[in-house]
C-alpha positions in Angstrom: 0.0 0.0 0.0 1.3 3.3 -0.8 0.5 7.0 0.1 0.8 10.3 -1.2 3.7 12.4 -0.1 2.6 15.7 0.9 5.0 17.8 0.1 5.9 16.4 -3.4 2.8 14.3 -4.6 4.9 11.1 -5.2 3.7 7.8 -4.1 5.8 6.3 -0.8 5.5 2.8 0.7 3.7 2.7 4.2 5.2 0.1 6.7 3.4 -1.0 9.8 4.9 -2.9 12.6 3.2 -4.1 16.0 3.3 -1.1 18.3 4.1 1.1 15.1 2.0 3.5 13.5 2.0 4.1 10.1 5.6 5.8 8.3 6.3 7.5 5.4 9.5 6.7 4.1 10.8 7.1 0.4 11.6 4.0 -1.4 15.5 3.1 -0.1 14.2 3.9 3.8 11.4 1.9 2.7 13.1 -0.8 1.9 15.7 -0.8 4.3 12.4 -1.5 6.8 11.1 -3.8 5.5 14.7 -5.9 5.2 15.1 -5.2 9.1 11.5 -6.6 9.6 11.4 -9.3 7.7 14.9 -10.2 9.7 12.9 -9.2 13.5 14.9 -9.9 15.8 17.8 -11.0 13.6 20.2 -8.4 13.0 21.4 -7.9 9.1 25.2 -7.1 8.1 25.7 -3.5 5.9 25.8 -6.0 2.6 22.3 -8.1 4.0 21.4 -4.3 3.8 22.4 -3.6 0.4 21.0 -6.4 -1.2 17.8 -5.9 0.8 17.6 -2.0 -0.8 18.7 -2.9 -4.1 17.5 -6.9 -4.9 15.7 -6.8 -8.2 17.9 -3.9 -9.7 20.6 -3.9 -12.0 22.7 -1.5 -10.3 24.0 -1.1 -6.8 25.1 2.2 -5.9 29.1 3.2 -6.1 29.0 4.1 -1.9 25.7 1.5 -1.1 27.1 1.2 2.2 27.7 4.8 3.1 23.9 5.4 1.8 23.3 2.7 3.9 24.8 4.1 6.8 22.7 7.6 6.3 19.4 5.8 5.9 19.5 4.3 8.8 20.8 7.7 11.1 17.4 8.7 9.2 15.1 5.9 9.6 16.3 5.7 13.7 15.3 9.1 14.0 11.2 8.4 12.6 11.1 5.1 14.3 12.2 6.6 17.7 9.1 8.8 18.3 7.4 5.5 17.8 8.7 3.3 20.0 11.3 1.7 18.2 15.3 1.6 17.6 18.1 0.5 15.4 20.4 -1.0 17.3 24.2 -1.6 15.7 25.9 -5.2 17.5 29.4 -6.4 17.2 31.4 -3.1 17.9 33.8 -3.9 20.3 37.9 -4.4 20.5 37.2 -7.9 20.4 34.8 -7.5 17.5 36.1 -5.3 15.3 34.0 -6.8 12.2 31.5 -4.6 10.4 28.8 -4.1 12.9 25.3 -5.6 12.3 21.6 -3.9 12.7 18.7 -5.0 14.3 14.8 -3.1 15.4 14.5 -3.3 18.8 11.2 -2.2 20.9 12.6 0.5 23.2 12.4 -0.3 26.7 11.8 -4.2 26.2 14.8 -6.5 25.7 14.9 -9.2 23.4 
């Protein structure tokens, strides 16, 4: 289901989650949702990421996992006043590996 933006008239995906009222979000943020959803409560690499923006397209952006990196600073900030986080895992000394991202209720643990 899609609605109208308001400010520019273009169609956006709306994603609902338990406990989440409806969010606009353009079609990367939109998508980057629905890959950490469909993952709840598994958390996705930056490439899981990228391939869950971009599957079904030729092309994958030159800096996908910068873009990445800014959707998600944007997407935590909407999901926040609803209740939910992003939360990055796996960025310690002893794990210095490319952190993975999971949703996470705020205030419940999981």
């Amino acid at each position: 289901m899609t609605v109208t933006c308001p400010c520019c008239g273009s169609e956006v995906p709306e994603v609902k989650l338990d406990g989440l009222s409806y969010v606009q979000l353009g079609p990367s943020s939109g998508a980057l949702l629905r890959a950490l959803v469909e993952a709840y409560p598994r958390a996705l690499s930056t490439d899981q990421l990228v391939f869950g923006i971009w599957r079904g397209h030729n092309y994958e952006p030159e800096y996908a996992s910068n873009t990445v990196h800014v959707l998600l600073g944007r997407l935590r900030r909407k999901l926040k006043a609803h209740g939910w986080a992003i939360t990055a895992l796996g960025r310690g000394k002893q794990n210095s590996a490319t952190p993975a991202y999971r949703l996470a209720q705020i205030g419940k643990t999981r």
